[in-house]
C-alpha positions in Angstrom: 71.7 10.5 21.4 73.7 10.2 18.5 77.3 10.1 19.8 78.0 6.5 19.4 78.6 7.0 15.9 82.0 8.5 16.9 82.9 5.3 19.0 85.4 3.4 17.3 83.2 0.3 16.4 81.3 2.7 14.4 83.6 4.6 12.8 84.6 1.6 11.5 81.3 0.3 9.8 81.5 3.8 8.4 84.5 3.1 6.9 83.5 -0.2 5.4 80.1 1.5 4.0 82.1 4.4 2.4 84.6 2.0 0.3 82.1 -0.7 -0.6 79.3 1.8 -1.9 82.8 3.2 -4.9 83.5 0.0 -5.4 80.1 -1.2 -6.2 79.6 1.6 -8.5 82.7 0.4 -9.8 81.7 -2.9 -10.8 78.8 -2.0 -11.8 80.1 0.7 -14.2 82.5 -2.1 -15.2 79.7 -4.6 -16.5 78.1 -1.9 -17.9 80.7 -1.2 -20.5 81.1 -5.0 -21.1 77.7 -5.0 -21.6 78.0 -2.1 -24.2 80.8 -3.8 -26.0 79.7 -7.1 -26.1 76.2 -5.9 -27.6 78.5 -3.8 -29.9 80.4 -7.4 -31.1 76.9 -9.1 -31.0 75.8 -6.7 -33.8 78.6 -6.3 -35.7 79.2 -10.2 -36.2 75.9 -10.3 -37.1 75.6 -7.3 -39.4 79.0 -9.5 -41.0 77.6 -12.3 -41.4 74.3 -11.2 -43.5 76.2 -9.0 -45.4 76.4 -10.0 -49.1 79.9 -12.1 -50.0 82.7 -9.5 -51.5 85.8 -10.6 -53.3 88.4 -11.4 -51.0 91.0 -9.0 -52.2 88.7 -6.3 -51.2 89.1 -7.1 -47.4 92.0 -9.1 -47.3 95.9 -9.3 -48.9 99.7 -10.7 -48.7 101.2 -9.7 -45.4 98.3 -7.8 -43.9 96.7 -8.7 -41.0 92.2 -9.1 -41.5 90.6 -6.3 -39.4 88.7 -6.7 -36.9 86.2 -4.8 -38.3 86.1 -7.4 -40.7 86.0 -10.7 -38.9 82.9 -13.5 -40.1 82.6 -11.5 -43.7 81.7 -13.3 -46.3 84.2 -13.4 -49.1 84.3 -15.2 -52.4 87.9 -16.3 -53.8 88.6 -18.8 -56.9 91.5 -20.9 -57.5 92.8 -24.2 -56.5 93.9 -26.0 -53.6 97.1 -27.6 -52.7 96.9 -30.9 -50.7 100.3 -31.8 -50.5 100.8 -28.4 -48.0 97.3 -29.0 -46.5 97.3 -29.4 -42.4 94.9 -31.1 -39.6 94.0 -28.6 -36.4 94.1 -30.4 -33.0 91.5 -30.3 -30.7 88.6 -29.4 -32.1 85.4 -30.2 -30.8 82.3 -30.0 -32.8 78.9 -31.6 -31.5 80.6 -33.1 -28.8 82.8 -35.3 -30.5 86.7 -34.6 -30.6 88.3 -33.8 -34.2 89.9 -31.6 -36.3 89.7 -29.1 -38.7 91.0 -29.7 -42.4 92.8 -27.0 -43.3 93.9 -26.6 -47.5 95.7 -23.5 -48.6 93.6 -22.3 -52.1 96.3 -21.1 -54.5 94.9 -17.9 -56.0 97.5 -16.6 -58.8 100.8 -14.7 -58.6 102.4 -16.5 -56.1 99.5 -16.3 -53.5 97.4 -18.3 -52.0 94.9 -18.0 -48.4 94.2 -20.8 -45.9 90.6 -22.4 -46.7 89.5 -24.4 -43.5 87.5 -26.8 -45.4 85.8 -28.1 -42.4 85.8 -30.6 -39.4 86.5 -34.6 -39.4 86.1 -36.5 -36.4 89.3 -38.0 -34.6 91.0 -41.5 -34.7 90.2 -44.0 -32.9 93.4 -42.8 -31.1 95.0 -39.7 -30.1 97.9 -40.4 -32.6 95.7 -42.0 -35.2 94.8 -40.0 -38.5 91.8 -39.7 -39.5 90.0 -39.9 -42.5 89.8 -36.7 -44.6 88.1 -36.3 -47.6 90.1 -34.8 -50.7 89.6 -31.1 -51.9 88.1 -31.2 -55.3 90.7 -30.8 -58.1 91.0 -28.2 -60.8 89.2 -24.5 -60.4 87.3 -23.8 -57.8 85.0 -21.1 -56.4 85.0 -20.8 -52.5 82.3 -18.4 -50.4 83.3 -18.7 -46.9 83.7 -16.8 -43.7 86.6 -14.2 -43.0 88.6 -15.1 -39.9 91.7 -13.2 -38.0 94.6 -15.8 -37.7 94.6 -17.2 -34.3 97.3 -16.1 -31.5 97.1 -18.4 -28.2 95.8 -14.8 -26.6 92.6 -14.9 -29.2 92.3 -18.2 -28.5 93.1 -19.2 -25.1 95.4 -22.6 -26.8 98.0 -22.6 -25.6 100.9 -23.9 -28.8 103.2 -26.2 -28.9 106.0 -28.3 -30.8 106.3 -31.9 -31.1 102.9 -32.4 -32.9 102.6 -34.9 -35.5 103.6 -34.2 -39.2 101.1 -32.1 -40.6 99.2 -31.2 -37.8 99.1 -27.9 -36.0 97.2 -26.1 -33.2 96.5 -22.8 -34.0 95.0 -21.3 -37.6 97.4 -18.9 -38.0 98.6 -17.8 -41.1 101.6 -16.0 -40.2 103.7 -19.2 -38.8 102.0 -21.4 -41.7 103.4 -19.8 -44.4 106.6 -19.8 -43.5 106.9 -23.5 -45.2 105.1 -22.6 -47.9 106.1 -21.8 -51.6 103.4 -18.9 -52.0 102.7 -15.9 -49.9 99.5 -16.1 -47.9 96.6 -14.0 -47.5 96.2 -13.1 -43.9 93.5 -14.8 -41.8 91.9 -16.8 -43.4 88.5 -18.4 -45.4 86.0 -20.4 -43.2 84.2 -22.6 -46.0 80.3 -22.3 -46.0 80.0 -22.9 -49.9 82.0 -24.5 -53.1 81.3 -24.6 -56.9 81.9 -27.3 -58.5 80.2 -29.0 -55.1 82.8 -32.3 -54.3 81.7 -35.7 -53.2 82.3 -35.7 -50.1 83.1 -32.9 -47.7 84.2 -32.3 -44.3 81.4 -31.6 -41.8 80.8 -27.8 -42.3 81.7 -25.4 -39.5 78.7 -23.8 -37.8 77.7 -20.2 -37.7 79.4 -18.2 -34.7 77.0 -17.9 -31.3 76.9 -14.6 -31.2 75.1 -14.8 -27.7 72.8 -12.6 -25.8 74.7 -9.7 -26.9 76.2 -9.1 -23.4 72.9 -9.3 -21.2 74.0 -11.4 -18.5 76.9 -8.7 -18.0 73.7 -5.8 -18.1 72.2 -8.1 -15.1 75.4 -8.2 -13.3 75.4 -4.2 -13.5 71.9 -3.7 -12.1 72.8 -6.3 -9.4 76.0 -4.3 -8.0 74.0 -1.6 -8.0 71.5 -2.8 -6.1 74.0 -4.2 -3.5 74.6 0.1 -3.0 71.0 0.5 -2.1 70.7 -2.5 0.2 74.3 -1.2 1.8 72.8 1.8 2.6 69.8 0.4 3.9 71.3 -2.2 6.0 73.9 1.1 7.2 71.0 2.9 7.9 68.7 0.1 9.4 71.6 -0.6 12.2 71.7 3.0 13.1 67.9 3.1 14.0 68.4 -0.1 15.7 71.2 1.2 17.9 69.0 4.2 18.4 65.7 2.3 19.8 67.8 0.3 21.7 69.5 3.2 23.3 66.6 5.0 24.4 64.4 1.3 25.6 67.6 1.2 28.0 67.1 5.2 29.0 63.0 4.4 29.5 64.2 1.2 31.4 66.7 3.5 33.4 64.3 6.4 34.1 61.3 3.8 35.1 63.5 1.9 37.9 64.8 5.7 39.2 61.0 6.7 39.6 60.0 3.0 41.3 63.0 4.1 43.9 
């Protein structure tokens, strides 16, 4: 009765059911550890950001790169900022509105200094207008801001280039910045969130990170390849019974017309 299942056309779905089912415990595996990792991120960006500001030497120094580990801490730093080296960041969006981020390097004492992004302004009227930023505050200052790795174009998915306006870059990355600068800078660098003495006006602050659902669409995903295994199976084993009950209608069919004769 069973036979057919050794006729080519079978042996064939059997071959397609036996490399789906891996690969769909594959996949599923697959989201399963994104899952795990982004919950991971979720709660260590969050854990960062709650955690009480530390001074930014503690995390952060000349020539080395931020840690991971260390990303959205919250770090306090005092000195003062240089305008005259200070630099607009292309293509930032913010609310839906096209802008930039102000970026001011803070000059901290012997020779160094870190990137402070003071905030976001919205864009020109034009692409090549400037627009209007409002002055760092003059004299001593103490920052609290956010702790950010210097952006690469694989971090960040922008893509750099040259041939940008004077003053105007498109990645925060503190590597390539201070090469034209007469201090050595921190690496990363300071997302502002708060300033003493407060200035008059301000850039728009950035907002908090989205942390996200901590990686649950990529749980759902899991459970749904694995579900595809169990509905393989069934569907494998609901076109065997079919074959079956066909078979033996057409031997009842067969047997009936040899008794009518």
């Amino acid at each position: 009765m069973y036979r057919f299942l050794l006729t080519p056309r079978w042996l064939a779905l059997h071959v397609v059911v036996l490399l789906v089912i891996p690969a769909f415990v594959f996949l599923g595996r697959w989201q399963f550890g994104r899952f795990e990792e982004r919950s991971a991120n979720s709660e260590r960006v969050t854990a960062n950001i709650e955690t009480a500001p530390v001074p930014l030497e503690r995390l952060a120094a000349p020539g080395q790169q931020v840690r991971a580990d260390d990303r959205f801490r919250k770090v306090t730093v005092a000195g003062t900022y240089d305008p005259s080296h200070a630099l607009l960041v292309r293509r930032r969006p913010q609310e839906g509105q096209n802008g930039f981020y102000v970026l001011t390097p803070l000059v901290t004492g012997n020779g160094t200094a870190v990137i402070v992004n003071r905030g976001w302004v919205k864009a020109g009227a034009t692409a090549d207008a400037t627009p209007e930023v409002p002055a760092p505050p003059t004299g001593q200052v103490n920052v609290t801001g956010r702790l950010r790795l210097s952006e690469t174009e694989d971090s960040s998915g922008i893509r750099d280039r040259a041939g940008l306006p004077a003053g105007q870059v498109l990645l925060i990355n503190a590597d390539k910045i201070g090469k034209g600068l007469p201090y050595r800078l921190v690496g990363g660098y300071v997302e502002l969130t708060e300033q003493t003495p407060p200035p008059a006006t301000a850039p728009a602050p950035v907002p908090e990170p989205d942390v996200g659902a901590g990686g649950g669409l990529n749980l759902a995903y899991g459970v749904q390849w694995w579900l595809f295994i169990g509905i393989a199976l069934a569907g494998w084993v609901l076109l065997i019974r079919r074959e079956v009950a066909e078979r033996k209608a057409g031997d009842s069919s067969k047997e009936s017309v040899t008794v009518a004769n």
